[in-house]
N, C-alpha and C positions, 0 to 999 in steps of 0.2 A: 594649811597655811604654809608659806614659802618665803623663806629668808634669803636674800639675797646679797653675795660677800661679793661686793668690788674689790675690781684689783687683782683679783688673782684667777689664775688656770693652773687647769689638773692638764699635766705630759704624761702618758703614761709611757713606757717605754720598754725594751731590754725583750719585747716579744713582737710576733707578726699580727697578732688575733687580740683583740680584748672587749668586753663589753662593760657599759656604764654599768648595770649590776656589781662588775667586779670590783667596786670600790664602794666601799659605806663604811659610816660613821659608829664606828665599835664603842666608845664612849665618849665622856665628857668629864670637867669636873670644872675649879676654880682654875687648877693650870694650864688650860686648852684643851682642842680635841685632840681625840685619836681616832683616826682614817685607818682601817684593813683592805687589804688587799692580795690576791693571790701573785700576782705580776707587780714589780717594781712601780712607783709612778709618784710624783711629783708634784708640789703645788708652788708655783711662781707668780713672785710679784711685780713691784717696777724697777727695780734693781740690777744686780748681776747676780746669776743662778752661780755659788765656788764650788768646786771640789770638796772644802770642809761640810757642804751643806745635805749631800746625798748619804743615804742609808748603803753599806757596801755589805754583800751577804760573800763569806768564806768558806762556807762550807762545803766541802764535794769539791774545791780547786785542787787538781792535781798536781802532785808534788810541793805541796805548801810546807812549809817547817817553819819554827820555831824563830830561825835567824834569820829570814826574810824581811827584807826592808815594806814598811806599811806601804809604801806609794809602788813600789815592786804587786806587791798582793791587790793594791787598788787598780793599777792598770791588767794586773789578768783578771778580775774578776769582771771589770768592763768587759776586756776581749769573749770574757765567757757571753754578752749579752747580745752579743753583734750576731750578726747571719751567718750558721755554720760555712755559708757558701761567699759570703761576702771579703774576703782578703783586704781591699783596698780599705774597709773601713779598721781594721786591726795594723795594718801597716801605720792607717792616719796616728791611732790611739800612740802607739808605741811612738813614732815621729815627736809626736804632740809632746808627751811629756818628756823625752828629749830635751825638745827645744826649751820646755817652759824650766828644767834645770841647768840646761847650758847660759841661759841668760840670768839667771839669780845667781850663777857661781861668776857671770863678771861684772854685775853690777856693785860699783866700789861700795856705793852708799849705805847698800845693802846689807854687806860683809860688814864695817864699822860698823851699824846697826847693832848687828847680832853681838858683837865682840862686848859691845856694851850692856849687853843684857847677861854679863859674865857668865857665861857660858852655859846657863838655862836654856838656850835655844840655838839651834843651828842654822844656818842662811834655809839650808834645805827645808827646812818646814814651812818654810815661806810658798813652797810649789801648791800645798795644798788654797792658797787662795788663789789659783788660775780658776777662770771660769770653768766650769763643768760638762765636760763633756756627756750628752744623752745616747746611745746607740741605742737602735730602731725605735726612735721617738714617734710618736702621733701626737704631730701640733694641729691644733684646732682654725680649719680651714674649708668651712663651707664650701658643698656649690650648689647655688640656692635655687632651689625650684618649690616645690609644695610645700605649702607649710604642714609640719611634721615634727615630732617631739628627735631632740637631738640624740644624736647613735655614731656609731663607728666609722661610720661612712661618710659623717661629716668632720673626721679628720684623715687626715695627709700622713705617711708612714714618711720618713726619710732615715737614712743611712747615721745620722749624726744631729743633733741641735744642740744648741747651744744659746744660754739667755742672758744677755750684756747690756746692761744700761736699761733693759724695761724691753728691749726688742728681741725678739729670737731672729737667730741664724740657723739655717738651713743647709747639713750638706749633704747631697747625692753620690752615689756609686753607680756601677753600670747594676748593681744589686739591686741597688732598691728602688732605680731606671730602669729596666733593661731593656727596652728600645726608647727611639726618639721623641715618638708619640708621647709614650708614658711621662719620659722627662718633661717635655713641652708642658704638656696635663697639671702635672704636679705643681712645675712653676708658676702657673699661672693661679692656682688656687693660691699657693702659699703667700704669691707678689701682691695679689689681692690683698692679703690680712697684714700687708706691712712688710712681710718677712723675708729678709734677705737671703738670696738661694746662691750658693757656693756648688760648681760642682768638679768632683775631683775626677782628674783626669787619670784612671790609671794605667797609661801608659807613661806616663810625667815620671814616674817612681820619686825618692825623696824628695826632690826638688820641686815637683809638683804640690807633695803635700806641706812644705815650708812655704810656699805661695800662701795657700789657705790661711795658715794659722799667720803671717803676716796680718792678713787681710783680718781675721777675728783678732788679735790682739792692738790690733791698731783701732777698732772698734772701741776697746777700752777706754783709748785715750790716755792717762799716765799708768805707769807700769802698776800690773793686776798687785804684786805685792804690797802697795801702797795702799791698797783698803784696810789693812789690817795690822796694825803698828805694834800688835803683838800677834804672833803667827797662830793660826786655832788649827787645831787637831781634826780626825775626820769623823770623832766617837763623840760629840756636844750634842745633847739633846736638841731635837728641831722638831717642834710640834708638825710643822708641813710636809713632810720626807716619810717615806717609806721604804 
């Protein structure tokens, strides 16, 4: 028998290789399942995929300590997921959360906000509801020919996704491109399933990648902090995440 969950997709992500095997359903109870897995991966609905919502593993990051700011520790544990060989997608990562603190330290409304939650909370905790950056994600993008039980091959590997409003966003590198063809390829599977392909130029350097995330925060529509009128943390159980 076969149960079928609208609504939602598995991204697995954070590696090159993965097979559907490597995810099953470890148990069950009254409070939800729990999905295993040996590689990071994801279950998204029609929403926006936050930063509070992914499972973040510290173990083995080098030079971690003690007084390290969490969102410091969350952005190298992403960099840890990306292609050793890939640069321009760790430049994005670092840009990104950047930008997504530079903007919550001038937004006024935001600062009162906080002031008023006497001092329980800092503007800064606000960053973990930016949408969630996926490094070397595999979004689910056929290209259909035989009919055939679903495998690896019917998803698309890209440099970065990202899931805003119920859509994934797509970005490339010349890494996870590396010639024209391949990028042409990929777009055209991924434009197929809806999903918006960004690709970063890297020769652009910062200014290039502030384009992008322009382009994905405007996606949003009012500023990402506003989903969440009290700031959540990146450790809240989420039955979906791994």
């Amino acid at each position: 028998m076969d149960l079928r969950v609208n609504d939602l997709q598995c991204v697995p992500y954070g590696m090159d290789h993965w097979q559907m095997d490597d995810i099953r359903l470890a148990s069950f109870s009254g409070r939800g399942l729990v999905f295993s897995a040996v590689n990071p991966f994801v279950f998204v609905g029609p929403g926006t995929l936050r930063l509070h919502q992914l499972r973040y593993h510290f173990a083995g990051l080098a030079g971690s300590n003690s007084g390290e700011r969490t969102s410091d520790l969350i952005l190298r544990s992403l960099h840890a997921l990306c292609s050793p060989w890939d640069g321009p997608s760790r430049l994005f990562l670092t840009v990104y959360f950047q930008e997504i603190e530079q903007r919550l330290s001038q937004n006024q409304a935001l600062l009162e906000a906080a002031q008023r939650l006497s001092g329980l909370y800092h503007w800064q905790d606000w960053l973990f509801s930016a949408p969630a950056a996926l490094p070397r994600a595999h979004l689910f993008a056929p290209d259909f020919g035989p009919a055939r039980p679903v495998g690896e091959s019917d998803f698309v590997q890209v440099a970065m996704a990202f899931r805003i409003k119920g859509r994934f966003m797509a970005v490339l590198t010349e890494a996870s491109a590396p010639t024209p063809k391949a990028a042409r390829q990929k777009r055209s599977r991924l434009e197929a399933q809806d999903i918006e392909v960004l690709q970063l130029d890297s020769t652009g350097g910062t200014a290039a990648v502030i384009r992008l995330i322009d382009r994905l925060l405007e996606a949003e529509g009012a500023g990402f902090w506003q989903a969440d009128p009290i700031p959540l943390g990146p450790f809240a159980p989420n039955a979906f995440s791994i």
